[in-house]
N, CA, C and O atoms as CSV, one atom per row, in Angstrom:
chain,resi,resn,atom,element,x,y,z
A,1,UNK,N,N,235.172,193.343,212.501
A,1,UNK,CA,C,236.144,194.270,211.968
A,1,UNK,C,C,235.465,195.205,210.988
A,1,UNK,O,O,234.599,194.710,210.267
A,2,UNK,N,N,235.805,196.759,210.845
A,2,UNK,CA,C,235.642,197.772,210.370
A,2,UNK,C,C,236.868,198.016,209.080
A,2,UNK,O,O,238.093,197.971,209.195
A,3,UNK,N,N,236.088,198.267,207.927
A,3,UNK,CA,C,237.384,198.947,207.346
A,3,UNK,C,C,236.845,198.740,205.387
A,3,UNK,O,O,235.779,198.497,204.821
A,4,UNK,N,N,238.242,199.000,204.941
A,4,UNK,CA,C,237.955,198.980,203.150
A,4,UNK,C,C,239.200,198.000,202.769
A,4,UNK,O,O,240.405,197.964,203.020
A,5,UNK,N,N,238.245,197.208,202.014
A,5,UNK,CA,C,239.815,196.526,201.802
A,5,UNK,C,C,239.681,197.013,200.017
A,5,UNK,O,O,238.581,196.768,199.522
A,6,UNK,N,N,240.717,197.660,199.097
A,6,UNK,CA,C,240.938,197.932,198.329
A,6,UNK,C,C,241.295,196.366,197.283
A,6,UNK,O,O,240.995,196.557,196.104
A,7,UNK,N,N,241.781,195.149,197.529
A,7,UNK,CA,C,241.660,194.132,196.500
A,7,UNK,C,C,241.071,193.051,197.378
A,7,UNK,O,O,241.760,192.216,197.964
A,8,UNK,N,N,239.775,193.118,197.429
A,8,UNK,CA,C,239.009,192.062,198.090
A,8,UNK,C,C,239.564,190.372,197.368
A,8,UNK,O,O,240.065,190.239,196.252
A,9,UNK,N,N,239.327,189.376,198.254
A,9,UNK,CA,C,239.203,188.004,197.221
A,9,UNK,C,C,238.240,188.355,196.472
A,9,UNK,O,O,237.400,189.231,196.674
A,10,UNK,N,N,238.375,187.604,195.524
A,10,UNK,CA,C,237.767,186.969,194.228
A,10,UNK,C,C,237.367,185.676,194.675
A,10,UNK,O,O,238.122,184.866,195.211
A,11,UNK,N,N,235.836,185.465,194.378
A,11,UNK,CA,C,235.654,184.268,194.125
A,11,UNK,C,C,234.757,183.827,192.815
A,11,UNK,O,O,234.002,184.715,192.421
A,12,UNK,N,N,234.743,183.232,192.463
A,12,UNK,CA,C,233.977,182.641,190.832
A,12,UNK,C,C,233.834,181.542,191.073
A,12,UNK,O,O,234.675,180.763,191.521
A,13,UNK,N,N,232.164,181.241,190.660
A,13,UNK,CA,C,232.058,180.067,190.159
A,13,UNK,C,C,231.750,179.836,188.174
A,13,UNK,O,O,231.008,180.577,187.530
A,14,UNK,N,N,232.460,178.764,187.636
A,14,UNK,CA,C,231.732,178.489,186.287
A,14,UNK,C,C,230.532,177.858,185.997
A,14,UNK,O,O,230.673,176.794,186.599
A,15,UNK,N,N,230.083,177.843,185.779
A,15,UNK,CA,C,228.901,176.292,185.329
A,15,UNK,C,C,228.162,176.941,183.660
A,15,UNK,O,O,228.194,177.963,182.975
A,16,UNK,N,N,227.758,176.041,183.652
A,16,UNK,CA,C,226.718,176.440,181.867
A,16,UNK,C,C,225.033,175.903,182.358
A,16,UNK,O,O,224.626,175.274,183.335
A,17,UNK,N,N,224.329,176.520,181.118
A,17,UNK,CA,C,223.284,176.040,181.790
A,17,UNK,C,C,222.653,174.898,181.261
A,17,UNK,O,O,223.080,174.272,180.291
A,18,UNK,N,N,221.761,174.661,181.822
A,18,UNK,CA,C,221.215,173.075,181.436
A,18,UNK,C,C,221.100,173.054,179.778
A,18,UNK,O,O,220.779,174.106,179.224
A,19,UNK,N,N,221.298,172.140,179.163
A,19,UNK,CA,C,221.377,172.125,177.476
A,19,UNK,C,C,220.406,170.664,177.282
A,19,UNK,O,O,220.613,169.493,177.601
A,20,UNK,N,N,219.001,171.522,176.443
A,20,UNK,CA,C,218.285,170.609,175.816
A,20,UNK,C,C,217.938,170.979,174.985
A,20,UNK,O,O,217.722,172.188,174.916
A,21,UNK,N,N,217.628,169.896,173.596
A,21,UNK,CA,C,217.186,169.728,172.154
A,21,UNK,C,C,215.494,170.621,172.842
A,21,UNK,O,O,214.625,170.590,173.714
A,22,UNK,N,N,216.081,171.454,171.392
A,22,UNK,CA,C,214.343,172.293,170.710
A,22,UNK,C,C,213.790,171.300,169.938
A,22,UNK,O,O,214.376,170.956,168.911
A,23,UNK,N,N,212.863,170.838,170.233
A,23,UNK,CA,C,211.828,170.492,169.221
A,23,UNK,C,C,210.874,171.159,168.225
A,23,UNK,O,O,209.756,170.757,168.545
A,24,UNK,N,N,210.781,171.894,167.286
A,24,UNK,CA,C,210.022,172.539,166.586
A,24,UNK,C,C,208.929,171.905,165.588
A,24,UNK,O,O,209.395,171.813,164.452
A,25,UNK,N,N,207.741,171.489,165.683
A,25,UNK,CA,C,206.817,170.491,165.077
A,25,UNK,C,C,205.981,171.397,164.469
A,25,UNK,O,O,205.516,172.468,164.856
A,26,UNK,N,N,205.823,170.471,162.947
A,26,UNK,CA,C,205.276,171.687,161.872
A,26,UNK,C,C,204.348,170.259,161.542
A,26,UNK,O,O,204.877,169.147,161.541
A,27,UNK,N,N,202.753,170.495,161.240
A,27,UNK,CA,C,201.666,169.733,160.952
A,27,UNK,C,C,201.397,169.416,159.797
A,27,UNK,O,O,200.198,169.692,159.849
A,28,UNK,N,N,201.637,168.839,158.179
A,28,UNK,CA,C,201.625,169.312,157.606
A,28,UNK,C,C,200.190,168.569,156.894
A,28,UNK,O,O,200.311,167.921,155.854
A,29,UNK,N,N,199.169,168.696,157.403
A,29,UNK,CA,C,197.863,167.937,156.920
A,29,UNK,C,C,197.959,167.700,155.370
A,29,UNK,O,O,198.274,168.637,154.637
A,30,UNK,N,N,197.711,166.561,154.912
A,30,UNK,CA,C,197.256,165.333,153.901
A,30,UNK,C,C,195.581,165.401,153.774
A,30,UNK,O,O,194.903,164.996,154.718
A,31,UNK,N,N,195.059,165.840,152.777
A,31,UNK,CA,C,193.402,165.792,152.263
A,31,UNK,C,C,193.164,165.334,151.067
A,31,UNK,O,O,193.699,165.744,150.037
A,32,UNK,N,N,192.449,164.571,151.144
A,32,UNK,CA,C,191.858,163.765,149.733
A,32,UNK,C,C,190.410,164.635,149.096
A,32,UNK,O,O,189.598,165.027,149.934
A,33,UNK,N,N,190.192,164.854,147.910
A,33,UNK,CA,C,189.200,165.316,147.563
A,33,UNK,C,C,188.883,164.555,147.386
A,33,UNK,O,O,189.483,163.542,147.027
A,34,UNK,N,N,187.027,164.837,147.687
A,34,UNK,CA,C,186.319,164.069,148.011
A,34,UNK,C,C,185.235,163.497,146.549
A,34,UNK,O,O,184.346,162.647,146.490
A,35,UNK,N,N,185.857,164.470,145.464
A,35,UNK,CA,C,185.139,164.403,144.026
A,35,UNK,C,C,186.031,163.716,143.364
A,35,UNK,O,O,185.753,162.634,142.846
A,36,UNK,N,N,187.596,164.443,143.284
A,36,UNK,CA,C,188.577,163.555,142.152
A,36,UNK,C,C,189.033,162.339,142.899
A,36,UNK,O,O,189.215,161.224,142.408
A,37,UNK,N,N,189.203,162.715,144.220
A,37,UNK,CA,C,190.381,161.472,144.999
A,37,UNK,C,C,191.662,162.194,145.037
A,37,UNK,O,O,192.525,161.866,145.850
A,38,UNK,N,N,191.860,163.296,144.086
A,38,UNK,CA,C,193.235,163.466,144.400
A,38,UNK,C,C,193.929,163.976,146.505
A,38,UNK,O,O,193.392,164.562,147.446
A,39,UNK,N,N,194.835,163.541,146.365
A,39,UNK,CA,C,195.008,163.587,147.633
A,39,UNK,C,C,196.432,164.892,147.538
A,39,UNK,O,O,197.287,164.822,146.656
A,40,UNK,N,N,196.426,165.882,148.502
A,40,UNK,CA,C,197.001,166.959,148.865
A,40,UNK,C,C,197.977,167.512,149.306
A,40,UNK,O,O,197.526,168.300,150.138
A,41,UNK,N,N,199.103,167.609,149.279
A,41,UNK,CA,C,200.163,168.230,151.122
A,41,UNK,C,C,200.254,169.705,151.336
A,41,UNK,O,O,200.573,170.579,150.530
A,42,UNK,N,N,199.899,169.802,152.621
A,42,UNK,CA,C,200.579,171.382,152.821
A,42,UNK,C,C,202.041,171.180,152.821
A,42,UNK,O,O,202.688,170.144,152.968
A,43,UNK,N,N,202.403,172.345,152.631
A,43,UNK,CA,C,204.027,172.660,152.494
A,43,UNK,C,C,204.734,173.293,153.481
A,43,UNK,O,O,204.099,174.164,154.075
A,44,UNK,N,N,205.886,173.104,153.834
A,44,UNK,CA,C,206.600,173.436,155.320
A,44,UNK,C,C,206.200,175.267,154.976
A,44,UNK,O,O,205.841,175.853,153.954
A,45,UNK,N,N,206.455,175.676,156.256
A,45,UNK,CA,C,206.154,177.075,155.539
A,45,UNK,C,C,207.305,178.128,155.080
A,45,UNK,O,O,208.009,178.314,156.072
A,46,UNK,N,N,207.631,178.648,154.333
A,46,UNK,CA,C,209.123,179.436,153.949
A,46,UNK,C,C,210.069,179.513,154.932
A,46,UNK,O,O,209.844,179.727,156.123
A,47,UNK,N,N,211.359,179.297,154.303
A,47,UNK,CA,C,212.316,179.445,155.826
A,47,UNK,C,C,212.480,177.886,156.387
A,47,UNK,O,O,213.586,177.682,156.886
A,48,UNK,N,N,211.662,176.869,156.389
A,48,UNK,CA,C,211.843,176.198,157.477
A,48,UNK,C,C,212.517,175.195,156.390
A,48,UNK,O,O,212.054,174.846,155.304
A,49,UNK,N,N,213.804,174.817,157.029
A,49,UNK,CA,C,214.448,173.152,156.270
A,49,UNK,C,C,214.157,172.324,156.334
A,49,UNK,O,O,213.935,172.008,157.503
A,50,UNK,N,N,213.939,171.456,155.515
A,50,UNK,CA,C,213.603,169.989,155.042
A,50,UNK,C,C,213.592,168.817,155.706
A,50,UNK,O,O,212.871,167.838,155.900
A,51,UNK,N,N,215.417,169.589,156.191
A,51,UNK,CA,C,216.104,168.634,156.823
A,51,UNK,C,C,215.769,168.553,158.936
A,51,UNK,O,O,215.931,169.494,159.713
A,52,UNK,N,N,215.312,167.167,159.281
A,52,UNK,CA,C,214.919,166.952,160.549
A,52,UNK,C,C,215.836,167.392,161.671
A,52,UNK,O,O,215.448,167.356,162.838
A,53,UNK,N,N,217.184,167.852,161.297
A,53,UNK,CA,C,218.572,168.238,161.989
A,53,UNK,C,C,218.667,170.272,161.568
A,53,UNK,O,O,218.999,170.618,160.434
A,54,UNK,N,N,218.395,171.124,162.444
A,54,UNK,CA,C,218.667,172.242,162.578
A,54,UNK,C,C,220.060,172.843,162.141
A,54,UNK,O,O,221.014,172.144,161.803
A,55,UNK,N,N,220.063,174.431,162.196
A,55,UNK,CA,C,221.782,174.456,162.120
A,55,UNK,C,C,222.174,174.652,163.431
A,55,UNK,O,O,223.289,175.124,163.203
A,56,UNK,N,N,222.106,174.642,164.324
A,56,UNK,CA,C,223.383,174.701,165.773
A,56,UNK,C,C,223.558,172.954,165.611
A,56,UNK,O,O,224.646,172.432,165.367
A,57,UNK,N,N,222.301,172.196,165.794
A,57,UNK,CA,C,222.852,170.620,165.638
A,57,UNK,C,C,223.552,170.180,164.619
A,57,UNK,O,O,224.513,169.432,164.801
A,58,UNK,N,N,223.187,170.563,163.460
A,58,UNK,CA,C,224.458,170.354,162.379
A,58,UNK,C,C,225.532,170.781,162.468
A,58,UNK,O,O,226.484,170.106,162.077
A,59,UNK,N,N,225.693,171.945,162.972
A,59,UNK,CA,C,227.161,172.625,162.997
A,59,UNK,C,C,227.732,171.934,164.500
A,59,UNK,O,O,228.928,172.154,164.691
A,60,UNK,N,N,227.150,171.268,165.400
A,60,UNK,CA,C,227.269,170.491,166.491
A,60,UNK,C,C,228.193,169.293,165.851
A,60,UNK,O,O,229.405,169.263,166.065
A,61,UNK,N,N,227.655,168.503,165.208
A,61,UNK,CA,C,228.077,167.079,164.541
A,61,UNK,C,C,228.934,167.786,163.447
A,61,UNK,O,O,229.666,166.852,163.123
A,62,UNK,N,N,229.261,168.714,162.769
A,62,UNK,CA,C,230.495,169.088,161.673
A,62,UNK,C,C,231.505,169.327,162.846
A,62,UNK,O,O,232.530,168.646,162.863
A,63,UNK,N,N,231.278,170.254,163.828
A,63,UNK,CA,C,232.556,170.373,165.351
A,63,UNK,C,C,232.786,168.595,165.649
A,63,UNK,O,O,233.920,168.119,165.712
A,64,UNK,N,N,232.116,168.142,165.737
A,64,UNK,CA,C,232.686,166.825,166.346
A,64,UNK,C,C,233.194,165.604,165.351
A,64,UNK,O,O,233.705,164.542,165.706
A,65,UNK,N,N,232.887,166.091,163.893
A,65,UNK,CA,C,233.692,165.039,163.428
A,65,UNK,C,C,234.768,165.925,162.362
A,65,UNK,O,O,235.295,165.316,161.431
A,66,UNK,N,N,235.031,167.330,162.569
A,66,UNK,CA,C,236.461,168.098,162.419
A,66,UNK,C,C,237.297,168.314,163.607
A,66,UNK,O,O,238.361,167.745,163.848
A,67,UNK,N,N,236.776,169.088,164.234
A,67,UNK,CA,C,237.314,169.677,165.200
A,67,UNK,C,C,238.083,168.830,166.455
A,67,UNK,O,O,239.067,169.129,167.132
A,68,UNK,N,N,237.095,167.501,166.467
A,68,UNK,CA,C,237.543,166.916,167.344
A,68,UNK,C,C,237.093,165.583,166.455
A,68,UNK,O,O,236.207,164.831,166.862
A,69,UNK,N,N,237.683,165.402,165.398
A,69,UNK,CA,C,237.719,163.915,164.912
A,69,UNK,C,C,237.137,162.926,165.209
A,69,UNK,O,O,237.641,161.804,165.272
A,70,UNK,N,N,236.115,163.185,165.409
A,70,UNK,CA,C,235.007,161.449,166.143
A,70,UNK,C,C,234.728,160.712,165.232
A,70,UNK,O,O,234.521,161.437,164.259
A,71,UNK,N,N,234.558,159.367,164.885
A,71,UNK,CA,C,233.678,158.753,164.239
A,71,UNK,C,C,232.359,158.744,164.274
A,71,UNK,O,O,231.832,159.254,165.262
A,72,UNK,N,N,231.745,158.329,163.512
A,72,UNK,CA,C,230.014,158.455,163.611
A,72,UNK,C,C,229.764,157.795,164.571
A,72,UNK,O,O,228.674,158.326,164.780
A,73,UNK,N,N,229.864,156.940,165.494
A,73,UNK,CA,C,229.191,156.294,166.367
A,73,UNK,C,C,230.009,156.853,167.346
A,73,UNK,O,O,229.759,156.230,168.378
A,74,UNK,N,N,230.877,157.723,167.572
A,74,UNK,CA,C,231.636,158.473,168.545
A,74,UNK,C,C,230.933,159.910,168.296
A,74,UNK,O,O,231.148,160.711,169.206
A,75,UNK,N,N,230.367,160.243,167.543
A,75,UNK,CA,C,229.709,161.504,167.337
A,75,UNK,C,C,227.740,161.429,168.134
A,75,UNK,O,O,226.989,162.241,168.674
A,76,UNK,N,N,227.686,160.173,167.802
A,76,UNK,CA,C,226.506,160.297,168.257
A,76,UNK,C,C,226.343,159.411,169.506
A,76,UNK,O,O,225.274,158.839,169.720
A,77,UNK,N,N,227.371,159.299,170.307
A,77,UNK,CA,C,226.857,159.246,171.835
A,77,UNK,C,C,227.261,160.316,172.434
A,77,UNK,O,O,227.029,160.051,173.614
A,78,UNK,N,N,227.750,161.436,172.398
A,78,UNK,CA,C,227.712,162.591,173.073
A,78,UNK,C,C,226.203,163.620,173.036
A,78,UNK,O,O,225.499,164.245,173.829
A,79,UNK,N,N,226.260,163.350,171.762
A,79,UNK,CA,C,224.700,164.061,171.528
A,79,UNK,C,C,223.397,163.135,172.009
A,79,UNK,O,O,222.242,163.506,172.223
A,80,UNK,N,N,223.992,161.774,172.107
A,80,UNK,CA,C,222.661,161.188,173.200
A,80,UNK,C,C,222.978,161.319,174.480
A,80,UNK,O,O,221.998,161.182,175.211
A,81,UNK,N,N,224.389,161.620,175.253
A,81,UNK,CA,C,224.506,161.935,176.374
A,81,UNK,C,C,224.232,163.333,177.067
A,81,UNK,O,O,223.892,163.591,178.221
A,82,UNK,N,N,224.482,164.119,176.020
A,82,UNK,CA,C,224.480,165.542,176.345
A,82,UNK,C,C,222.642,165.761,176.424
A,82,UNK,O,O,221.952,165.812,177.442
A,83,UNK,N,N,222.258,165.846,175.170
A,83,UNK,CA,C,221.343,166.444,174.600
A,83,UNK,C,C,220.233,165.511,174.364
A,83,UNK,O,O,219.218,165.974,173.845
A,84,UNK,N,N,220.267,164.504,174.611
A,84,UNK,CA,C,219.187,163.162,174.268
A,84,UNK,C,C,218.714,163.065,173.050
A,84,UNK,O,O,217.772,162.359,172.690
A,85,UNK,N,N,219.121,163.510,172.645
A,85,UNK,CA,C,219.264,163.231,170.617
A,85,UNK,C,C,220.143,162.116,170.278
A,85,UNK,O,O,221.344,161.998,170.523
A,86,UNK,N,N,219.185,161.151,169.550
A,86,UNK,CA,C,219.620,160.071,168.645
A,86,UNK,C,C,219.556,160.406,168.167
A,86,UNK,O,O,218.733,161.318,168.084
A,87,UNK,N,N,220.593,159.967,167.003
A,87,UNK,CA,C,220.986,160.401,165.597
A,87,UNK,C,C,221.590,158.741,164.824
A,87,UNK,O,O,222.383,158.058,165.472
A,88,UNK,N,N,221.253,158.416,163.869
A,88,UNK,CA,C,221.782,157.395,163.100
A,88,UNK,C,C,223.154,157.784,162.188
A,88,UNK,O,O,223.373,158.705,161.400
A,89,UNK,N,N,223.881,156.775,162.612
A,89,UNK,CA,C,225.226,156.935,161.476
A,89,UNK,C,C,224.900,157.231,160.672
A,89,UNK,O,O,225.662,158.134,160.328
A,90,UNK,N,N,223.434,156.982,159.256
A,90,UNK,CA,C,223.089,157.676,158.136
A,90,UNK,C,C,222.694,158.928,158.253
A,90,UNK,O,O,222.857,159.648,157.268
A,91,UNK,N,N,222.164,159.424,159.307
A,91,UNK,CA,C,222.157,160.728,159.685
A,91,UNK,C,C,222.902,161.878,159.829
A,91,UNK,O,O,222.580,163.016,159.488
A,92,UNK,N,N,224.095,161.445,160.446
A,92,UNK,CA,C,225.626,161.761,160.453
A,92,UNK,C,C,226.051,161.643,159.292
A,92,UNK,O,O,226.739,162.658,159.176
A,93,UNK,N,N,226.112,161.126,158.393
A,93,UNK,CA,C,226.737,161.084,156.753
A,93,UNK,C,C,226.041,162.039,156.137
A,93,UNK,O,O,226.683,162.697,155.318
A,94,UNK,N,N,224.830,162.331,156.300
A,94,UNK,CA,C,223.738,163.083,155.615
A,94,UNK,C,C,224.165,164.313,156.453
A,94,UNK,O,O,225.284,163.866,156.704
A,95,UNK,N,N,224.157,165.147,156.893
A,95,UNK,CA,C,224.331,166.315,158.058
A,95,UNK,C,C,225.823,166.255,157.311
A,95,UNK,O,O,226.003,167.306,156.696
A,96,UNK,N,N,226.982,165.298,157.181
A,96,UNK,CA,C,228.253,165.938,157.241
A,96,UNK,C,C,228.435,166.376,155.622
A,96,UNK,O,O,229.100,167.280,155.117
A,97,UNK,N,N,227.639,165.442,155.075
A,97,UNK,CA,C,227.781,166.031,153.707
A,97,UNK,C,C,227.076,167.151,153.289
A,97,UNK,O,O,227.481,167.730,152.281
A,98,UNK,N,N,225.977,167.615,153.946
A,98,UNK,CA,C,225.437,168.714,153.474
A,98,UNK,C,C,226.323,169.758,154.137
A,98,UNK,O,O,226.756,170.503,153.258
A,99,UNK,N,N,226.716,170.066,155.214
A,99,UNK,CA,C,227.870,170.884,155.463
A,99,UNK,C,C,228.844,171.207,154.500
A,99,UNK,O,O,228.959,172.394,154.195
A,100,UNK,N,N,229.820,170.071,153.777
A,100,UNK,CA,C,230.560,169.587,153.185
A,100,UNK,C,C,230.242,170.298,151.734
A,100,UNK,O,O,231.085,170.963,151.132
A,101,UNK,N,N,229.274,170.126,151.390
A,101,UNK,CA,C,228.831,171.003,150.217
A,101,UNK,C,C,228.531,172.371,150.297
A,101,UNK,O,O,228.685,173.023,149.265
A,102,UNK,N,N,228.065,173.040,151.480
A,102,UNK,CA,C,227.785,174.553,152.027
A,102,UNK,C,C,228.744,174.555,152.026
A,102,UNK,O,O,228.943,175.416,151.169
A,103,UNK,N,N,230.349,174.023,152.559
A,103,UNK,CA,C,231.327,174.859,152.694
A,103,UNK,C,C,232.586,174.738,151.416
A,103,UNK,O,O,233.767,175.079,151.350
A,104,UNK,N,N,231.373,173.892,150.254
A,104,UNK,CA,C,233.255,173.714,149.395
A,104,UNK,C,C,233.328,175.459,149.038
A,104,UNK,O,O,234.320,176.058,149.452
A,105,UNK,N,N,232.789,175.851,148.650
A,105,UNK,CA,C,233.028,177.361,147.765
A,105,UNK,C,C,233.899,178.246,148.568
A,105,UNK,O,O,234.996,178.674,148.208
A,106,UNK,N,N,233.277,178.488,149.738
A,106,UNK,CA,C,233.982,179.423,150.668
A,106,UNK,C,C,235.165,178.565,150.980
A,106,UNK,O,O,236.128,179.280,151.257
A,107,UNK,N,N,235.440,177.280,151.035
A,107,UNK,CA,C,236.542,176.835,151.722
A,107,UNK,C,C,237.814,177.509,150.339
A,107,UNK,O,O,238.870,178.142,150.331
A,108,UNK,N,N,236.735,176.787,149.180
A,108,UNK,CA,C,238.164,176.826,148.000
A,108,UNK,C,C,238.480,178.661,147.567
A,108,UNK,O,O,239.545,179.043,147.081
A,109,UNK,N,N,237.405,179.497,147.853
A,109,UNK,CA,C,237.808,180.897,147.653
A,109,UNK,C,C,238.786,181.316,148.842
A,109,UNK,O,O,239.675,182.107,148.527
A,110,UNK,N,N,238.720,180.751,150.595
A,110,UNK,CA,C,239.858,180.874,151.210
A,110,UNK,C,C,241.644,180.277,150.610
A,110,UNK,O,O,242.686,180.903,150.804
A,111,UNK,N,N,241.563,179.442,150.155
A,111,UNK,CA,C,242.664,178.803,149.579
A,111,UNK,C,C,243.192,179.542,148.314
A,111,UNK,O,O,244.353,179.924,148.169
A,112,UNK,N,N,242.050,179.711,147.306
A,112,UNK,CA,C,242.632,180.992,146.640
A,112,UNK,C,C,243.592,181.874,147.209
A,112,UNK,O,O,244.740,182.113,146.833
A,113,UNK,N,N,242.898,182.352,148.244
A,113,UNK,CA,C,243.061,183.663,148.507
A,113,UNK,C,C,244.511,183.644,149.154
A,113,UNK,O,O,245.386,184.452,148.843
A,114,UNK,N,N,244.675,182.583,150.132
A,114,UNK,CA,C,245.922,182.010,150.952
A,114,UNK,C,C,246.802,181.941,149.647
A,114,UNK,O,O,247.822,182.631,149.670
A,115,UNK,N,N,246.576,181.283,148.636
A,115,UNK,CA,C,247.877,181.212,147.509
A,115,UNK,C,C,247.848,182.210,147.234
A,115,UNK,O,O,248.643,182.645,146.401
């Protein structure tokens, strides 16, 4: 058959794409002098956090124990299912509280603002 069809079907598919943990590894060599003994560290280099948990993974585990209310051991089998990241319940306490503190200010200047 010949012709125009003016509202063709539609077809769609959804999918997402494969989702895996970045690893980012920073070296941070330990040297002893070899006159005093004193021993050395390099330092992460500017910019980089302390903390072994990134922000999309932190803000990952603050979505799952607000947004969708998980407990810590309900928070961290999705992220070992999804993403193959273990995470320890102290890990999860540590990550929710540092959130928890990034967001009191802005939370309590929204509430201001709402009253």
């Amino acid at each position: 058959m010949s012709g125009v069809d003016p509202v063709p079907h539609r077809h769609q598919g959804i999918d997402i794409p494969p989702i895996q943990a970045e690893v980012i590894e920073h070296r941070l060599h330990r040297l002893l002098c070899p006159r005093c003994s004193t021993s050395t560290c390099a330092e992460l280099p500017q910019g980089v956090e302390t903390s072994h948990y990134g922000p999309r993974l932190s803000s990952l585990v603050g979505l799952l124990g607000s947004a969708l209310p998980l407990s810590m051991g309900k928070t961290s089998e999705p992220l070992e299912r999804l993403l193959g990241v273990s995470i320890s319940g102290g890990a999860i306490v540590a990550i929710r509280a540092r959130l928890a503190a990034c967001l009191r200010e802005p939370m309590e200047e929204a509430l201001r603002e709402a009253r």
